[in-house]
C-alpha positions in Angstrom: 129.5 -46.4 -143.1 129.5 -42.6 -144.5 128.7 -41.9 -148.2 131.9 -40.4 -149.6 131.6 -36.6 -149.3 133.1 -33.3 -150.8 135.4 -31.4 -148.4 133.4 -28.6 -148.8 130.7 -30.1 -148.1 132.3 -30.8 -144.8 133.6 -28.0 -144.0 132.0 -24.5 -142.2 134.8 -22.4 -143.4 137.6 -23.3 -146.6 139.4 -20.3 -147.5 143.1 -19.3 -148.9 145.4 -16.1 -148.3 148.8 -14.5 -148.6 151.0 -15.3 -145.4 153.3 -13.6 -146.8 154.9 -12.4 -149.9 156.1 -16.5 -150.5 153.7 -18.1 -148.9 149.6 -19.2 -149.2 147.9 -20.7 -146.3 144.7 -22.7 -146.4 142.4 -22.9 -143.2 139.5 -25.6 -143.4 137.8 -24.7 -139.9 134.7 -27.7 -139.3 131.4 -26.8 -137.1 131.8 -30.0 -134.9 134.4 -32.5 -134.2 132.9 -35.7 -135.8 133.8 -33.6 -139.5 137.3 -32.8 -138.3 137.5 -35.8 -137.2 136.4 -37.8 -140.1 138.6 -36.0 -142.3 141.6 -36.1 -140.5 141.3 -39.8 -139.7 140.6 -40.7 -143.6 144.2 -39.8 -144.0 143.2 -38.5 -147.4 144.6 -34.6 -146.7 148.2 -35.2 -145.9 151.7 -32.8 -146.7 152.2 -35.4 -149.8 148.5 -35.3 -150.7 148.5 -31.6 -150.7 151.9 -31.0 -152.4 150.5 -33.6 -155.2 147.0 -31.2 -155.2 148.7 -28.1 -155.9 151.8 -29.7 -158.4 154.5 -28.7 -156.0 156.9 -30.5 -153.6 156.8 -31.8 -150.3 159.6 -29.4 -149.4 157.1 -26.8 -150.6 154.4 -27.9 -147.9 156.3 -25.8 -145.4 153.2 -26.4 -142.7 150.5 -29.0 -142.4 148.7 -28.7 -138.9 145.6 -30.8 -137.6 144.6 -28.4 -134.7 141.7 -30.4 -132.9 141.0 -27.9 -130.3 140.1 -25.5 -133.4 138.5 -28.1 -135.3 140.2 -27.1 -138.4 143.5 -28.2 -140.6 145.8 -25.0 -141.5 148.0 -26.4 -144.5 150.9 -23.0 -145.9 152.7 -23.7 -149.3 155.2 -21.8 -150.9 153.9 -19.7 -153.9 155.2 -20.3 -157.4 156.2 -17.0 -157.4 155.9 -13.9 -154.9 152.7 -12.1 -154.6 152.3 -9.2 -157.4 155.2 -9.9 -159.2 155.0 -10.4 -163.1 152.9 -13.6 -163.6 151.1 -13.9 -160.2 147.5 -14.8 -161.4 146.0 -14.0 -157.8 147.8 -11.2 -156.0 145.7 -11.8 -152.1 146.3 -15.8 -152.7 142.4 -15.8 -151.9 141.2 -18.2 -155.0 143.9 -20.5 -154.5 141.9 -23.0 -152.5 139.7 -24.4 -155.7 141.6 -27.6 -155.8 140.5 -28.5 -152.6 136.8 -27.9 -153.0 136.9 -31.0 -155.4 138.9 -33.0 -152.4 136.9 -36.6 -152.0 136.8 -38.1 -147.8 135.8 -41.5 -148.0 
């Protein structure tokens, strides 16, 4: 049985962006398929998990793709606001993935 690891621990590659002026996606890419696999099959990242990560709704989870032949998860939310607009605390969405770094896979 694994010892409960960090996500980034796990993963090669966790990173946010702008897709968009409304829109953040998240790319965890893994190095091998046992990591990918191991996370997606702990059921612990999931479009209710995510929404409940970054306080927002389900609705706002608008994709939430396990991509096996890419070894990697690509999640997109729907900013609080649009991108450089009065407010926006991270203009390229590119810090936005800090919540996920604390992420726990049994």
């Amino acid at each position: 049985m694994s010892q409960p690891t960090r996500l980034v621990d796990l993963a090669k590659t966790l990173r946010s962006k702008n897709a968009g002026v409304d829109l953040i996606t998240f790319d965890i890419f893994f190095d091998d398929e046992a990591r990918f696999q191991r996370v997606v099959d702990s059921k612990v990242l999931t479009r209710e998990s995510i929404a409940e990560l970054f306080r927002t709704t389900p609705e706002a989870v608008v994709t939430f793709l396990e991509l096996p032949p890419l070894k990697a998860i690509k999640i997109t939310i729907r900013r609080d606001r649009p991108s450089g607009s009065p407010g926006d605390t991270d203009i390229f969405g590119a810090q936005q993935y800090a919540p996920l770094v604390g992420v726990v896979i049994p």
